[in-house]
mmCIF file of the N, C-alpha and C atoms, coordinates in Angstrom:
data_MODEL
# 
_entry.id   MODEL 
# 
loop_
_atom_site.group_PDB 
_atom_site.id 
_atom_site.type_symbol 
_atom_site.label_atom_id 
_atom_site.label_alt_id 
_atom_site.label_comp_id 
_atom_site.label_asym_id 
_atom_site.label_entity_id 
_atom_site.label_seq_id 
_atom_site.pdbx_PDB_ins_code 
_atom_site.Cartn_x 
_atom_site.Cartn_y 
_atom_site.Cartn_z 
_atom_site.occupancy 
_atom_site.B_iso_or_equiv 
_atom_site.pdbx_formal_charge 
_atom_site.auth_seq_id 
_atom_site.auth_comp_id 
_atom_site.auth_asym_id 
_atom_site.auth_atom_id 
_atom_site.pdbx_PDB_model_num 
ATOM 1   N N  . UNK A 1 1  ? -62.562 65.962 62.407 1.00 0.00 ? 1  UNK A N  1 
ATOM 2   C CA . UNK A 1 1  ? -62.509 67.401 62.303 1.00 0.00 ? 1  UNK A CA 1 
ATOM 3   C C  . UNK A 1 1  ? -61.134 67.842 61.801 1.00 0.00 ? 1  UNK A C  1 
ATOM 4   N N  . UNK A 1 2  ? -60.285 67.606 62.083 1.00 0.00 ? 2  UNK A N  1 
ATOM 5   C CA . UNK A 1 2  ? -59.092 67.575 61.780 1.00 0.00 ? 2  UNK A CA 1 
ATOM 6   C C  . UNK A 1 2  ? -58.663 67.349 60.449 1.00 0.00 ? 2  UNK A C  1 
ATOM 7   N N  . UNK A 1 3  ? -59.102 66.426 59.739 1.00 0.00 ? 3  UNK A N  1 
ATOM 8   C CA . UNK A 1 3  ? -58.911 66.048 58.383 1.00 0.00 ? 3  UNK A CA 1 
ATOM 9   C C  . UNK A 1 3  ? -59.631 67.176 57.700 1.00 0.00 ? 3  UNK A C  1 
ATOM 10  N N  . UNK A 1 4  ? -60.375 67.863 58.074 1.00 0.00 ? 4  UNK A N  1 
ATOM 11  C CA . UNK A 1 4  ? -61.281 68.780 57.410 1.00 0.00 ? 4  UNK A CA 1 
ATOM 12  C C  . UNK A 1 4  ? -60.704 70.179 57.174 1.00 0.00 ? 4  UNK A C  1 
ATOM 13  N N  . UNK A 1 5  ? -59.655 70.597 58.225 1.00 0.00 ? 5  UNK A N  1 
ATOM 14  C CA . UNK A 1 5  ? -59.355 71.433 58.313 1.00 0.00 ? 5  UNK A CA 1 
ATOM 15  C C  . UNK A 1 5  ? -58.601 72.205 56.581 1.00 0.00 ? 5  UNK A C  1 
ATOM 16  N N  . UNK A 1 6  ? -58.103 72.986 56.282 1.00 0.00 ? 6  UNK A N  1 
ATOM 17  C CA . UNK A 1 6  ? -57.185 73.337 55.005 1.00 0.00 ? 6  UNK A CA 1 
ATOM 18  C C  . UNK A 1 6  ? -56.786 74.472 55.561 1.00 0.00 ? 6  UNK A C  1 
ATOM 19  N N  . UNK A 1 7  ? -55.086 74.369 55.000 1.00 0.00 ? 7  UNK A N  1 
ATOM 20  C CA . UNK A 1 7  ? -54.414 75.634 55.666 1.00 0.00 ? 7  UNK A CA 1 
ATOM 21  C C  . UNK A 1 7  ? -53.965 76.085 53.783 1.00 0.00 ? 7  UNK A C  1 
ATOM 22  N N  . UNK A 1 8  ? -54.134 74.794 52.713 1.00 0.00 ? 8  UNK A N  1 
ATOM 23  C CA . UNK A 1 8  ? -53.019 75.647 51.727 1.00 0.00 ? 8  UNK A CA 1 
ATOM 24  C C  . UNK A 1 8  ? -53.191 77.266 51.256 1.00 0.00 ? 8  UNK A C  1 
ATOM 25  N N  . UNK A 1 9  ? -54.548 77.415 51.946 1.00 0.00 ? 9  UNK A N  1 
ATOM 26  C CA . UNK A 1 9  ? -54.767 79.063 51.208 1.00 0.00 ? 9  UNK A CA 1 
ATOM 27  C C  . UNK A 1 9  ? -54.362 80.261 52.645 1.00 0.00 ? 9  UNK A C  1 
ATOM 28  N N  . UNK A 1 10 ? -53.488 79.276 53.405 1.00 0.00 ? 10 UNK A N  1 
ATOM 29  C CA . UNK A 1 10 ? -52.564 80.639 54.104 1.00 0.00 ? 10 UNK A CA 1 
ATOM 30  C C  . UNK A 1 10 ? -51.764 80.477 53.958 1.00 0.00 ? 10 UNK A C  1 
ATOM 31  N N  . UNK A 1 11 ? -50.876 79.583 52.699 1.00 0.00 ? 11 UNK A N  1 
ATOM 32  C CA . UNK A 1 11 ? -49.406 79.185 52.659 1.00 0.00 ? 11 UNK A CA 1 
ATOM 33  C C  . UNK A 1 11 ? -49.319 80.592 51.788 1.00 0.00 ? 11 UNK A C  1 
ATOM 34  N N  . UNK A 1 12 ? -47.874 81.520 52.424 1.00 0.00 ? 12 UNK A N  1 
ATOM 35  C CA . UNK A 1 12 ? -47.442 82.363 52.095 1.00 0.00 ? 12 UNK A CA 1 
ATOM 36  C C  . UNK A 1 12 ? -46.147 81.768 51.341 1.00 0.00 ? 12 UNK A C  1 
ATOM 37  N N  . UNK A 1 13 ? -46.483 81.646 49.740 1.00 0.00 ? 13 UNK A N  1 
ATOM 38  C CA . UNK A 1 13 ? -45.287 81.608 48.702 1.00 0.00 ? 13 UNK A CA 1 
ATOM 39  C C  . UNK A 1 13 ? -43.576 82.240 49.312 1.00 0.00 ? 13 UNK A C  1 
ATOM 40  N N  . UNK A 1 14 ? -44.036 83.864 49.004 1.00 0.00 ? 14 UNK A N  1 
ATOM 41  C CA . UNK A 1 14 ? -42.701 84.106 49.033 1.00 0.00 ? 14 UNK A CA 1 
ATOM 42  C C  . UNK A 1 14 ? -42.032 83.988 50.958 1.00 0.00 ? 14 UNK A C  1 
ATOM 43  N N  . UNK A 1 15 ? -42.675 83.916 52.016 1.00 0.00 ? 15 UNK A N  1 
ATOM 44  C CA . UNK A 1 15 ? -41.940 83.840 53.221 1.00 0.00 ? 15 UNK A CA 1 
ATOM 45  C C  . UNK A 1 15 ? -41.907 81.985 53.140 1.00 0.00 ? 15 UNK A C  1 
ATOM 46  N N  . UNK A 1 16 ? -42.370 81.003 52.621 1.00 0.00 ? 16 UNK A N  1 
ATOM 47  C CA . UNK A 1 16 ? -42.868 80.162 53.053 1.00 0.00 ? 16 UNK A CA 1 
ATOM 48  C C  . UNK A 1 16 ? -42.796 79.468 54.389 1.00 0.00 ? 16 UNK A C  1 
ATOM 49  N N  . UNK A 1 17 ? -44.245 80.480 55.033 1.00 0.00 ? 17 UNK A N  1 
ATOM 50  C CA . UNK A 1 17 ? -44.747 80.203 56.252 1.00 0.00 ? 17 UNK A CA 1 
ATOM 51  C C  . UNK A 1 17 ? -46.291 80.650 55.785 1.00 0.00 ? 17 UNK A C  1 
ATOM 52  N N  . UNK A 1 18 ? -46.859 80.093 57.079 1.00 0.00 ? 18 UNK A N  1 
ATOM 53  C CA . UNK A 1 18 ? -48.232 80.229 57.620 1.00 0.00 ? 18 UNK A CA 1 
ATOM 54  C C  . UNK A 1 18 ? -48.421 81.320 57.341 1.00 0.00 ? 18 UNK A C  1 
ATOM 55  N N  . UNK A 1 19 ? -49.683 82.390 56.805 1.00 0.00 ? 19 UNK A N  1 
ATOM 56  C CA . UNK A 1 19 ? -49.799 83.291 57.553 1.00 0.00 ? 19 UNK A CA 1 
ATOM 57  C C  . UNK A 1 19 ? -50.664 83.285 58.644 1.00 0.00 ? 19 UNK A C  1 
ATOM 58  N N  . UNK A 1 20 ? -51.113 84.521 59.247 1.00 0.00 ? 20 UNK A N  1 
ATOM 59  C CA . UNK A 1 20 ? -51.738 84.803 60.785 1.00 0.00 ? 20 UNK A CA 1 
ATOM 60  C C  . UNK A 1 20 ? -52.956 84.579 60.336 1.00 0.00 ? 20 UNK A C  1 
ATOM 61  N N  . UNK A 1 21 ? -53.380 84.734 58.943 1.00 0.00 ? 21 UNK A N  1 
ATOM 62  C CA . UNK A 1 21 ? -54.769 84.797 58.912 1.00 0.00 ? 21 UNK A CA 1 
ATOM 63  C C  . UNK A 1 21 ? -54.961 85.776 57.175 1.00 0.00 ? 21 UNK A C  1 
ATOM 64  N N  . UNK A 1 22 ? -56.443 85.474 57.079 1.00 0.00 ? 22 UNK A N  1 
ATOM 65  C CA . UNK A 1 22 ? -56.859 86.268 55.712 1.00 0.00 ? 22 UNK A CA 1 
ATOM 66  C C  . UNK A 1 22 ? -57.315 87.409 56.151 1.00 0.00 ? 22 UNK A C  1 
ATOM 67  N N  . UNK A 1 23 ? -57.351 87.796 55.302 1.00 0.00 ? 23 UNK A N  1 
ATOM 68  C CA . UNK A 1 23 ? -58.097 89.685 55.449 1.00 0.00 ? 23 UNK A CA 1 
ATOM 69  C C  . UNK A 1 23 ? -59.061 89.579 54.743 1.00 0.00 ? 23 UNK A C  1 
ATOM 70  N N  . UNK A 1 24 ? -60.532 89.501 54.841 1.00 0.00 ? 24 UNK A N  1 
ATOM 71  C CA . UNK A 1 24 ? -61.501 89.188 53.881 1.00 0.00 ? 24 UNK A CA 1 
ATOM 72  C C  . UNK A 1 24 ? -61.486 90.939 52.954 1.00 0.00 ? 24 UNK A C  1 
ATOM 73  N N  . UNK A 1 25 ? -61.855 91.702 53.755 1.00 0.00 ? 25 UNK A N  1 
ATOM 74  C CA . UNK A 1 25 ? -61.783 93.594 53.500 1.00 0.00 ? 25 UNK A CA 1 
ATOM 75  C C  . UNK A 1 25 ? -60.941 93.276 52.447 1.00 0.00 ? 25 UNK A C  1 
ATOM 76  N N  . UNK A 1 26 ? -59.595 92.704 51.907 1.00 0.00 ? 26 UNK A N  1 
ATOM 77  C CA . UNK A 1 26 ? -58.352 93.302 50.973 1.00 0.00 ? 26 UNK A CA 1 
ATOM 78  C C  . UNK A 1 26 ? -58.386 92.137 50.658 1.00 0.00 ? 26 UNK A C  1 
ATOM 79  N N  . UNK A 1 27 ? -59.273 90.843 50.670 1.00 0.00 ? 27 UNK A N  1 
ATOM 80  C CA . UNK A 1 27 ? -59.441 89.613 50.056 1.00 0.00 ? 27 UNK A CA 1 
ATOM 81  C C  . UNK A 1 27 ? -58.029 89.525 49.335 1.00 0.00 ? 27 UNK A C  1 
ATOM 82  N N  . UNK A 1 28 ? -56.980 88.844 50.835 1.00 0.00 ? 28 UNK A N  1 
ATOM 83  C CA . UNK A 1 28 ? -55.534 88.632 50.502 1.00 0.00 ? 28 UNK A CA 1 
ATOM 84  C C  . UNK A 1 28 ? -55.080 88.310 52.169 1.00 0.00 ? 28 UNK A C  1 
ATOM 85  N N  . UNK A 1 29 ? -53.836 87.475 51.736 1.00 0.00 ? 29 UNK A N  1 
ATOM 86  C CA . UNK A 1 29 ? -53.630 87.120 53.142 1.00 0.00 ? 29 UNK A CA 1 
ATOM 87  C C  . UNK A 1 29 ? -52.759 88.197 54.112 1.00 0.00 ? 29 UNK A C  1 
ATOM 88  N N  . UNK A 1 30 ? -53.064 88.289 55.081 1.00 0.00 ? 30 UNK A N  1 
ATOM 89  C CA . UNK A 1 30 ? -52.322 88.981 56.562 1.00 0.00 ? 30 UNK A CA 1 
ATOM 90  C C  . UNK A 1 30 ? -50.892 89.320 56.556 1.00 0.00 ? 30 UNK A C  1 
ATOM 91  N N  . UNK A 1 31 ? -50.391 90.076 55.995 1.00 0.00 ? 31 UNK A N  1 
ATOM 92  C CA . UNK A 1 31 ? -48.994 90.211 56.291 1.00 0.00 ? 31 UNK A CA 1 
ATOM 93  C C  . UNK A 1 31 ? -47.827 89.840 56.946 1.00 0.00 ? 31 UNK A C  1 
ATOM 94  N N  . UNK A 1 32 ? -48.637 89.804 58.069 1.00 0.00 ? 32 UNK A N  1 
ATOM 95  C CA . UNK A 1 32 ? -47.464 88.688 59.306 1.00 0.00 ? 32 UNK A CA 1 
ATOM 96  C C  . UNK A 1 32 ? -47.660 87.107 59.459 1.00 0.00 ? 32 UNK A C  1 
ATOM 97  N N  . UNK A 1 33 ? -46.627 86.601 59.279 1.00 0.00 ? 33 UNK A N  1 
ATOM 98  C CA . UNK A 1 33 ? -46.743 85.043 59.283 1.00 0.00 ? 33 UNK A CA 1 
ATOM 99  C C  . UNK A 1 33 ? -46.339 84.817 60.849 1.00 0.00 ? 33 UNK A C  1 
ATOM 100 N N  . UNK A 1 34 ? -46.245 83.241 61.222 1.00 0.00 ? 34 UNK A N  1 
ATOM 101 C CA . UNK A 1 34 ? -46.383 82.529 62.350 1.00 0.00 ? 34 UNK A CA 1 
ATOM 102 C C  . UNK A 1 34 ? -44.589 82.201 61.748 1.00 0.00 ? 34 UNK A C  1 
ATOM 103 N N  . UNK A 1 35 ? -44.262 82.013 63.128 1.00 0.00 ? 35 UNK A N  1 
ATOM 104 C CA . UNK A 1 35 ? -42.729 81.942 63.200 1.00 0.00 ? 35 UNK A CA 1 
ATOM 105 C C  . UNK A 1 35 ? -42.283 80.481 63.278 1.00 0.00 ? 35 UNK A C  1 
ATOM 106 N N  . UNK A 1 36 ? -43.153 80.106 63.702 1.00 0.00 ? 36 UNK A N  1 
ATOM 107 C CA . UNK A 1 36 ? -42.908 78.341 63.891 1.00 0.00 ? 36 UNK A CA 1 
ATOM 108 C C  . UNK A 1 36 ? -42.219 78.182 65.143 1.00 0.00 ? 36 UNK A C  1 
ATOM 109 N N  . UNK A 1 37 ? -42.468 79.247 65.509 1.00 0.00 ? 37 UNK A N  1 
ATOM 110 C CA . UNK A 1 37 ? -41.528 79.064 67.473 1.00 0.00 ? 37 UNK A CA 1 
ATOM 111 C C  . UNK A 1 37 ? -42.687 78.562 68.150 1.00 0.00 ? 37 UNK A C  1 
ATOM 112 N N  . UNK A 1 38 ? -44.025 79.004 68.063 1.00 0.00 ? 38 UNK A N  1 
ATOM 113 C CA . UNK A 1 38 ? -45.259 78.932 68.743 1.00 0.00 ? 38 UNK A CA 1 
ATOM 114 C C  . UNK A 1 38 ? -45.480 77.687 68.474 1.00 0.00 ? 38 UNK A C  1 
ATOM 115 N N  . UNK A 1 39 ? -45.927 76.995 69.748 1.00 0.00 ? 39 UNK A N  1 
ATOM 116 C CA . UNK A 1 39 ? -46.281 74.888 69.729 1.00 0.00 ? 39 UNK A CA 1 
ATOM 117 C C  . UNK A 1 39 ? -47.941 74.983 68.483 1.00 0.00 ? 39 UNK A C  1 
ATOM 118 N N  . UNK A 1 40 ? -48.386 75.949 68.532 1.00 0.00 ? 40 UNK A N  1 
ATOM 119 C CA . UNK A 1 40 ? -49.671 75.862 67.855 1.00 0.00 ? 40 UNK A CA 1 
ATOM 120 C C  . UNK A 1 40 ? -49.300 76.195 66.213 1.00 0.00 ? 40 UNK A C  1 
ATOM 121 N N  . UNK A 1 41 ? -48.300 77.296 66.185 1.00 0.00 ? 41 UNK A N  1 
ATOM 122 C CA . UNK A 1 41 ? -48.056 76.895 65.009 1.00 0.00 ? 41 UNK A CA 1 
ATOM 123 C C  . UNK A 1 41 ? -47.253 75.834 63.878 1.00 0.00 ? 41 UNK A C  1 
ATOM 124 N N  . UNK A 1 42 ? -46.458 75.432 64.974 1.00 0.00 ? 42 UNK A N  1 
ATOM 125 C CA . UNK A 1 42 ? -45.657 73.927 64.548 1.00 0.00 ? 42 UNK A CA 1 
ATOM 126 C C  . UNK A 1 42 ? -47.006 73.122 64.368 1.00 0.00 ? 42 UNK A C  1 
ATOM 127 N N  . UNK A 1 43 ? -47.519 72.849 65.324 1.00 0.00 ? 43 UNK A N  1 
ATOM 128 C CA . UNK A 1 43 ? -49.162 72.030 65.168 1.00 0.00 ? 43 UNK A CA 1 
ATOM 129 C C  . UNK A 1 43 ? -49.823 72.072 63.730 1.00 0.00 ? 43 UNK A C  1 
ATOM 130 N N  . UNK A 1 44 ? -50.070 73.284 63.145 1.00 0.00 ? 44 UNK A N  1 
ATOM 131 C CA . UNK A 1 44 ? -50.571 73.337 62.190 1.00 0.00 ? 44 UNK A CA 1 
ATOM 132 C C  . UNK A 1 44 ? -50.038 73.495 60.836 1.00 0.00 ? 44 UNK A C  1 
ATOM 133 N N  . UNK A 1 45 ? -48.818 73.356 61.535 1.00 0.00 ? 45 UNK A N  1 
ATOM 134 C CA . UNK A 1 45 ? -47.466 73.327 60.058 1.00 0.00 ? 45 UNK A CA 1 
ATOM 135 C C  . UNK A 1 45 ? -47.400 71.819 59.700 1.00 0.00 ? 45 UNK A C  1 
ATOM 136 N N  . UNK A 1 46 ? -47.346 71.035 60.903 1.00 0.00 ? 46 UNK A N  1 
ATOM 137 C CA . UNK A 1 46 ? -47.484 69.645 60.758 1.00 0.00 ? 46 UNK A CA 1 
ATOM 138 C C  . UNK A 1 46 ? -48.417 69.485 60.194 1.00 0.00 ? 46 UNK A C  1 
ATOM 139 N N  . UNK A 1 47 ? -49.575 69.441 60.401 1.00 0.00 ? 47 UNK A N  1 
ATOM 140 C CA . UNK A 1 47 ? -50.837 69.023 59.997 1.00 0.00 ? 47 UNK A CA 1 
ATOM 141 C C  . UNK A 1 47 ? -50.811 69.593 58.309 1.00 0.00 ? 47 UNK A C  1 
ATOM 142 N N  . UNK A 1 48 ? -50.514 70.829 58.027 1.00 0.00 ? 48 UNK A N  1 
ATOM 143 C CA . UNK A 1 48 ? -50.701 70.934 56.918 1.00 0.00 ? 48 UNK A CA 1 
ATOM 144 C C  . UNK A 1 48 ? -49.915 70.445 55.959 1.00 0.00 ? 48 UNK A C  1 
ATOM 145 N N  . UNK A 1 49 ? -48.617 70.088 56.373 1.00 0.00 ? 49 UNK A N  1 
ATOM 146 C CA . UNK A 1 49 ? -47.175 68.927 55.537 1.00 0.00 ? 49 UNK A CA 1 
ATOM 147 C C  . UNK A 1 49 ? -47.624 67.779 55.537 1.00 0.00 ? 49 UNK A C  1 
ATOM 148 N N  . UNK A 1 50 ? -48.743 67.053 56.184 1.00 0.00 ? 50 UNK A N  1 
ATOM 149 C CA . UNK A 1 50 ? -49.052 65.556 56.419 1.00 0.00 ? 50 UNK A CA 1 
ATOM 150 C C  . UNK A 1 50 ? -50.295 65.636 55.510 1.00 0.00 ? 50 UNK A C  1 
ATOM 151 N N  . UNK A 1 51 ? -50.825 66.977 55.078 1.00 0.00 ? 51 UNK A N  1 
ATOM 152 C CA . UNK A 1 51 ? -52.323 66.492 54.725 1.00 0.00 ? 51 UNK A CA 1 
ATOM 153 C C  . UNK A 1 51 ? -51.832 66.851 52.856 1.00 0.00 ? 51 UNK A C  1 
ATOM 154 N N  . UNK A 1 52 ? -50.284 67.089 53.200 1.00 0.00 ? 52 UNK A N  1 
ATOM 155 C CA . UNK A 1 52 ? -49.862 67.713 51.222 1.00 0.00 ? 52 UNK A CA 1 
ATOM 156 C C  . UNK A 1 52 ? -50.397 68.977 51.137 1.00 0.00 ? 52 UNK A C  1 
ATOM 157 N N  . UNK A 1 53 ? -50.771 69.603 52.104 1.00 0.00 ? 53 UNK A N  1 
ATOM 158 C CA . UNK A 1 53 ? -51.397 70.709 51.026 1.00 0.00 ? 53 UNK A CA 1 
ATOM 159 C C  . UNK A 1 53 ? -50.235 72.308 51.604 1.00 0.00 ? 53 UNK A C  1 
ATOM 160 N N  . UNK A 1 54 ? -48.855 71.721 51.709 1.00 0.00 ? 54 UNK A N  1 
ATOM 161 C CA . UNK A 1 54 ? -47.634 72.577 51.875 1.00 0.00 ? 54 UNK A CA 1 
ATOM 162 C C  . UNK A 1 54 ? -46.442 71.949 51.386 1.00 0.00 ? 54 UNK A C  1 
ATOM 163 N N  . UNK A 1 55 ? -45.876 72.836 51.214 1.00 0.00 ? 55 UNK A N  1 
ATOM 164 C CA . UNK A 1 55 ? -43.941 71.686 51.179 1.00 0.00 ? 55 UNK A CA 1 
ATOM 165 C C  . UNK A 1 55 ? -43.552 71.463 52.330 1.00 0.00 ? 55 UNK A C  1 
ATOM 166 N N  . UNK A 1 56 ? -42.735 70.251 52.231 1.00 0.00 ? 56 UNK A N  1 
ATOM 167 C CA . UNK A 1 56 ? -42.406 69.774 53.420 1.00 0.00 ? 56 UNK A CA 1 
ATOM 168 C C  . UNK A 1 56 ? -41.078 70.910 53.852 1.00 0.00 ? 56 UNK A C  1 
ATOM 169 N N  . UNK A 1 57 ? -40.799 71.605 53.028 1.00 0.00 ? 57 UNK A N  1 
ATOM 170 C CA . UNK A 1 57 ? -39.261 73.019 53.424 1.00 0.00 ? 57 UNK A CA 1 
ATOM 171 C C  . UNK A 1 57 ? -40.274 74.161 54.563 1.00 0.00 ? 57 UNK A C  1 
ATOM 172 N N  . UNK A 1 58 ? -41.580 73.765 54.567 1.00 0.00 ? 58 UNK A N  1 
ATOM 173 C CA . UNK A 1 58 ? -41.914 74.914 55.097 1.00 0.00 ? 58 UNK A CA 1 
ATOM 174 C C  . UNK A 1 58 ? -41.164 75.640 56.251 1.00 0.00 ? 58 UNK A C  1 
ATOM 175 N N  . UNK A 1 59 ? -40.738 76.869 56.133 1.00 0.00 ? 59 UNK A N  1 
ATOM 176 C CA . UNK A 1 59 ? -39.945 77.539 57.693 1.00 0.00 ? 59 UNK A CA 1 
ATOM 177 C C  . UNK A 1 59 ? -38.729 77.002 57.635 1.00 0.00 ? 59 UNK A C  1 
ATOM 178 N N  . UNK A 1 60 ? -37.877 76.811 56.526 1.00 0.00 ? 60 UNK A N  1 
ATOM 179 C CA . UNK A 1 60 ? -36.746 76.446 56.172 1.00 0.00 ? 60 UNK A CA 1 
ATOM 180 C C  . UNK A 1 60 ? -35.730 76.609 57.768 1.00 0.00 ? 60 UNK A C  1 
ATOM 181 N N  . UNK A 1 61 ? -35.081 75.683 57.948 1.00 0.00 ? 61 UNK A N  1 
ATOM 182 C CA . UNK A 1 61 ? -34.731 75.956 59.249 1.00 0.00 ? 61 UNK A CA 1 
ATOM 183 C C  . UNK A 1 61 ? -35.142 75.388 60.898 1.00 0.00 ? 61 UNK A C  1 
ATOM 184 N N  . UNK A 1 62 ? -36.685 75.465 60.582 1.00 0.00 ? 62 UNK A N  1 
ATOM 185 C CA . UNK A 1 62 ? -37.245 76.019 61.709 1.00 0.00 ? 62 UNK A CA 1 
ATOM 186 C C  . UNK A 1 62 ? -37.560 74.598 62.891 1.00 0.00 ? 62 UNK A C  1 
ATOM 187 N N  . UNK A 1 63 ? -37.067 73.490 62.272 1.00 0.00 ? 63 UNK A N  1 
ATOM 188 C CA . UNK A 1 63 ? -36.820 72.411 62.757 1.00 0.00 ? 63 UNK A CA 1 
ATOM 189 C C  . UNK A 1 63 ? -35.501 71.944 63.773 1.00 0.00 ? 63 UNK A C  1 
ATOM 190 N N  . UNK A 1 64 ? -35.253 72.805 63.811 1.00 0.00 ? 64 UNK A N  1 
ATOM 191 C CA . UNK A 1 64 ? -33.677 73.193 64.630 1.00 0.00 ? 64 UNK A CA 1 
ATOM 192 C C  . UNK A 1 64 ? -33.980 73.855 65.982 1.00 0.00 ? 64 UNK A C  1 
ATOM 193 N N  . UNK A 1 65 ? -34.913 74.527 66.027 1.00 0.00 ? 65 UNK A N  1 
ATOM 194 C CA . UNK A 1 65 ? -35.356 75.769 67.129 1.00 0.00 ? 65 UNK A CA 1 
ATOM 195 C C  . UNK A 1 65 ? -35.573 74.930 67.793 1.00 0.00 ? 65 UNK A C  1 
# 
């Protein structure tokens, strides 16, 4: 299940982070991204740097926190 998952179509270019989610209504992604403080979103930051389908800079920084 896991392998199945795909995050690259919430990779937010210009913050590069996660976002929270799509907006199907404005078919575009969610304005607010995931901070990478949250264990679930590190979780899925990992997962999405291991599966290639992000840069490994994602959350520039955020490996320090």
């Amino acid at each position: 299940m896991a392998n199945a998952m795909e995050f690259d179509f919430l990779f937010n270019q210009d913050r590069r982070l996660l976002s929270i989610g799509y907006v199907v209504a404005e078919d575009g992604l969610d304005a607010s991204c995931y901070d990478l403080v949250a264990s679930e979103a590190r979780l899925a930051s990992f997962m999405a740097i291991a599966a290639g389908e992000v840069p490994a800079g994602i959350g520039s920084g955020w490996a320090a926190r």
